[in-house]
C-alpha positions as CSV (number, residue, x, y, z in Angstrom):
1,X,-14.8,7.2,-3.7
2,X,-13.8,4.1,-4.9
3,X,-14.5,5.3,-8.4
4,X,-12.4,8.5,-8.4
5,X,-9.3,6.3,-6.9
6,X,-9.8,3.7,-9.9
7,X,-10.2,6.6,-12.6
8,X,-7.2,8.3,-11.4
9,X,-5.4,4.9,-11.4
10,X,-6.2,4.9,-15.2
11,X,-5.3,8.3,-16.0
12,X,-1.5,7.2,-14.3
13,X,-1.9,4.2,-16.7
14,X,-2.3,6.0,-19.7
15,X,0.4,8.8,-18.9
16,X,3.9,8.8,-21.4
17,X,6.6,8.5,-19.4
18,X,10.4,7.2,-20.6
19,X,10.2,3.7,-18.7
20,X,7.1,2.4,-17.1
21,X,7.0,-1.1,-15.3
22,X,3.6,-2.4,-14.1
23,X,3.3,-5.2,-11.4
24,X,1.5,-7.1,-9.0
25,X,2.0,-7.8,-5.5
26,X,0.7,-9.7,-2.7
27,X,1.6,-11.2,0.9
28,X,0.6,-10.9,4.5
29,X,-0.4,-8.1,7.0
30,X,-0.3,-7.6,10.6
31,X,-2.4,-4.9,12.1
32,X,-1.6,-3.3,15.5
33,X,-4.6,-1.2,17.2
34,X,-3.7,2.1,19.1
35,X,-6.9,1.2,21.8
36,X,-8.3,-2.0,23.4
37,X,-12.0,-2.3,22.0
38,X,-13.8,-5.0,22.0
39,X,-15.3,-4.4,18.2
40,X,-11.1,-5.0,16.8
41,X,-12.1,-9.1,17.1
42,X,-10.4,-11.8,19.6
43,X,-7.2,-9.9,19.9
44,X,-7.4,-6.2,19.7
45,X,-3.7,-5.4,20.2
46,X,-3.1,-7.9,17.3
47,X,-5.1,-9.2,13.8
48,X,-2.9,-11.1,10.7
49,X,-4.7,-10.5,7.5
50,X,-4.0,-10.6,4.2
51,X,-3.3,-7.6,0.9
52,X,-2.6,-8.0,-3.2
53,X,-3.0,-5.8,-5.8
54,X,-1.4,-3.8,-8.9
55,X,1.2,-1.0,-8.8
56,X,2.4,1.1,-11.9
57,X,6.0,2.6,-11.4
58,X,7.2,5.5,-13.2
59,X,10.7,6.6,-13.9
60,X,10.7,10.3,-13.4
61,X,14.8,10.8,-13.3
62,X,17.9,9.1,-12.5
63,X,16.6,7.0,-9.0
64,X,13.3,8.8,-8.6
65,X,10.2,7.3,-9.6
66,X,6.3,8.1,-9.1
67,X,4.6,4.3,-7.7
68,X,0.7,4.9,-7.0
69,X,-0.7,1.2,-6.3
70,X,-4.2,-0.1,-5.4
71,X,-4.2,-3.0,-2.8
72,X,-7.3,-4.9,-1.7
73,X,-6.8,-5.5,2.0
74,X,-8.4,-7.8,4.1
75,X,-8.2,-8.1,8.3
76,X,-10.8,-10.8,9.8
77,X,-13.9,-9.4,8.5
78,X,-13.2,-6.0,7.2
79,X,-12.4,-5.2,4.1
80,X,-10.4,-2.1,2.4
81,X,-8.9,-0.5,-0.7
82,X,-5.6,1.4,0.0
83,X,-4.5,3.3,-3.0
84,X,-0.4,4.4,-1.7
85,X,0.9,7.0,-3.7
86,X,4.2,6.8,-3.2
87,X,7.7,8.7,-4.3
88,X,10.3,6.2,-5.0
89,X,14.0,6.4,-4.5
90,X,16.5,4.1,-5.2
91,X,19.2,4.1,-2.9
92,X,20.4,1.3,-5.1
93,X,20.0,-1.2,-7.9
94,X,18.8,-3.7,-5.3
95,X,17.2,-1.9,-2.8
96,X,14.6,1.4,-2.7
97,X,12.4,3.6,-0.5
98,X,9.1,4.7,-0.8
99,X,7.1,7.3,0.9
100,X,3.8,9.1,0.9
101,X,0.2,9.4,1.6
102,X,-2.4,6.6,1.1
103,X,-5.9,6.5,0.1
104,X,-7.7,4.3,2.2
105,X,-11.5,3.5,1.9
106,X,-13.3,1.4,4.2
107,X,-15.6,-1.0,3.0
108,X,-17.5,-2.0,6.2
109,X,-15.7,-0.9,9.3
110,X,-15.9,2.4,10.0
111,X,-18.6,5.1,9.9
112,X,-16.1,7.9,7.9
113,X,-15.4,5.6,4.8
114,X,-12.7,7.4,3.6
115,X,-9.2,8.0,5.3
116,X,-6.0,9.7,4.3
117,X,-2.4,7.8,6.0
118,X,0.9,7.7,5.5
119,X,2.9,4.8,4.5
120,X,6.5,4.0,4.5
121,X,7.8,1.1,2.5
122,X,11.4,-0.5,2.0
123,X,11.8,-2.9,-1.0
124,X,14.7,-4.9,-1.8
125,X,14.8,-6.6,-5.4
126,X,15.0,-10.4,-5.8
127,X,15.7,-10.3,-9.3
128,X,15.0,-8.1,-12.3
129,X,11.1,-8.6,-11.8
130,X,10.5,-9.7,-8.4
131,X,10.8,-7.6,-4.9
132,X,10.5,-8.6,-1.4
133,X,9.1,-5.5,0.0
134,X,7.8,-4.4,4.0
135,X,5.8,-1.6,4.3
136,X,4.3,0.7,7.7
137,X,0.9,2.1,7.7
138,X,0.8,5.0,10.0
139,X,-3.0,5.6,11.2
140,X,-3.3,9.6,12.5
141,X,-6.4,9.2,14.2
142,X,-7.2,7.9,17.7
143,X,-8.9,4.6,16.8
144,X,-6.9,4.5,13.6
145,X,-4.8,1.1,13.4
146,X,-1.1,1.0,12.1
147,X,-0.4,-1.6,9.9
148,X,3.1,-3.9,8.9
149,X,2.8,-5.1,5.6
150,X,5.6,-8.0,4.4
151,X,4.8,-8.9,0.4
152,X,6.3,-9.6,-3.2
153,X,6.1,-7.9,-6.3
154,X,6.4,-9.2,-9.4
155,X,6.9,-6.9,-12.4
156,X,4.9,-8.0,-15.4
């Protein structure tokens, strides 16, 4: 799975658009579990981790843009990639909202590898190439954690 999300990462990569930035970003994250069980670690209602990755962000019109990323996540001992593909609006010049599903898959936690969320993210921009941004992940499932993300992104 984590094949297809890289290829079609790729193909974005190589698409022609009018204006496309690519970035990095990185920061904390702070994962909030739905259930008390004992397997989540020393706190299940609570676990601070870590994300970073590369985002590519299309302009597809005056405000609207099309911003897949991929994001290596870590919480304790598991491990992720979350692949956001996200519409992009600015509301403006400083300060945007993102939206749409993510692709998550699961390196060693759970027994269904791969799991579809939704994510929210606010970013406000620092400057020209950098961005403070927060983002929610919303797990759908019963043991499915929600996740508050707080980063920067750097334009390259």
């Amino acid at each position: 799975m984590k094949y297809i999300v890289i290829v079609i990462m790729l193909g974005f990569l190589t698409s022609t658009y009018a204006q496309t930035d690519f970035g990095i970003k990185a920061g904390p994250s702070f994962t909030f579990y739905k259930e008390d069980q004992l397997m989540f670690g020393e706190d299940p209602e609570l676990e601070v981790g870590y994300f970073g990755g590369i985002f590519v962000d299309f302009t597809i019109g005056e405000g609207f843009h099309f911003q897949p990323e991929l994001l290596y996540k870590g919480i304790g001992d598991f491990e992720f990639l979350n692949a956001p593909l996200y519409l992009k609006f600015d509301v403006d010049y400083n300060f945007s909202i993102l939206a749409g599903p993510s692709l998550n898959y699961f390196f060693n936690f759970f027994n269904d590898k791969f799991k579809v969320r939704g994510d929210v993210n606010l970013a406000y921009n620092i400057s020209d190439d950098m961005d403070i941004n927060l983002k929610y992940t919303i797990g759908f499932e019963e043991i499915s954690p929600n996740v508050l993300f707080l980063g920067l992104g750097y334009r390259l």
